[in-house]
C-alpha positions in Angstrom: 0.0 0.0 0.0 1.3 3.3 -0.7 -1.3 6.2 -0.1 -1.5 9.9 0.9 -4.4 10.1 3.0 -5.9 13.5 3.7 -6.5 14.5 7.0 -9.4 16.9 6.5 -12.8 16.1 4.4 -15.4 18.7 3.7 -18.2 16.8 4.6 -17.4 14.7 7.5 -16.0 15.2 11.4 -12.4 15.5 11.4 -12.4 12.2 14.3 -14.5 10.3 11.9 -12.6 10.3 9.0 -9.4 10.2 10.9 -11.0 6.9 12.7 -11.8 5.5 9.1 -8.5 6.3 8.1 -7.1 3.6 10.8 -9.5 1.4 9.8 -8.6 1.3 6.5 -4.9 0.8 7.6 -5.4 -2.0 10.1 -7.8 -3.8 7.5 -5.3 -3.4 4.9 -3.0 -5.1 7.7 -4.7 -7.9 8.5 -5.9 -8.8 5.0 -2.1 -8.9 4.4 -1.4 -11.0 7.1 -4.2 -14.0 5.9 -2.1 -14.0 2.4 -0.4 -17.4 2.8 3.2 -17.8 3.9 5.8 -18.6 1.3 7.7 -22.0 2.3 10.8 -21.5 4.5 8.6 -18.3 6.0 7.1 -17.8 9.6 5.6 -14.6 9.6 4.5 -11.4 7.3 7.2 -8.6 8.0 6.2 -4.9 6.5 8.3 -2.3 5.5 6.7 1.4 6.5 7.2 4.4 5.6 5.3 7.5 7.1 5.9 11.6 6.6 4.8 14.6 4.5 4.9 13.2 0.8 6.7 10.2 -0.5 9.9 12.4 -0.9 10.4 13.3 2.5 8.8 10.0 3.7 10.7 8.5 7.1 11.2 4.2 7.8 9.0 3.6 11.2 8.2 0.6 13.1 4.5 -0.7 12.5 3.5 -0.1 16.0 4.5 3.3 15.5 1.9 4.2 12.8 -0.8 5.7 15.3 1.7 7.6 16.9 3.3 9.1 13.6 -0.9 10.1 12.7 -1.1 11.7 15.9 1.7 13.8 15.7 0.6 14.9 12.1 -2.6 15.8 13.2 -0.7 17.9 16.2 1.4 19.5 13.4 -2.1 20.3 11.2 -0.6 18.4 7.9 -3.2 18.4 5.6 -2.4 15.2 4.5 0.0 12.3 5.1 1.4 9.5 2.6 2.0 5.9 4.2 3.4 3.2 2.4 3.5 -0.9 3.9 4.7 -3.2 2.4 4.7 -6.7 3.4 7.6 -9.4 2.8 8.0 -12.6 4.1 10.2 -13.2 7.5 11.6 -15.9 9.3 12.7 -15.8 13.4 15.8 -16.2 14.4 16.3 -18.2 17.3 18.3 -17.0 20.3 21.0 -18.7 22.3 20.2 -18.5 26.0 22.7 -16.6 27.7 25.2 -17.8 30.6 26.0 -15.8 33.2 29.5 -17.6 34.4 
C-alpha cells in the first residue's frame, strides 16, 4: 500500500474520517497477514514508511503508525502518505545466555 491520506474532508467530522482512516490501515494489515506464507517463511514482515509526501517519507516501526498520525494531526498536515509493504520473514532463534 502506498497512499497519501488527507487529514481533513469537507463533509465529514475530522475524528471520523481520521477513525476510518485507521481502519482502513489496520484492515489493509490484517488482510495482508491472511495471504499465505511462502515456504521457509514464519511470519509477514512490513516495510513502512510514514511523513509529508513520499519524498520526505521517514522508515518507522508498525507499532509506531498511530503515533506518527497523531503527531501529524498535532502538526495540522493536511495530509499524510504511508506506504506498507509486506515481505516474508523468518525468526531467528536465540542462544540463552550464561551468566558464568
Amino acid at each position: 500500500m502506498k497512499k497519501t491520506f488527507k487529514l481533513t474532508h469537507e463533509k465529514l467530522n475530522q475524528d471520523r474520517h481520521i477513525d476510518a482512516t485507521r481502519h482502513e490501515i489496520r484492515k489493509y494489515i490484517k488482510r495482508e497477514r491472511k495471504r499465505t506464507l511462502p515456504e521457509g517463511a514464519d511470519y509477514w514482515d512490513f516495510d513502512c514508511r510514514f511523513g509529508a509526501d513520499a519524498g520526505i517519507s521517514d522508515e518507522i516501526h508498525l507499532s509506531e503508525i498511530d503515533k506518527c498520525i497523531n503527531a501529524a494531526i498535532e502538526d495540522e498536515f493536511p495530509s499524510f502518505y504511508l506506504e506498507i509493504i509486506a515481505k516474508p520473514g523468518t525468526r531467528v532463534k536465540r542462544e540463552p545466555e550464561d551468566d558464568d
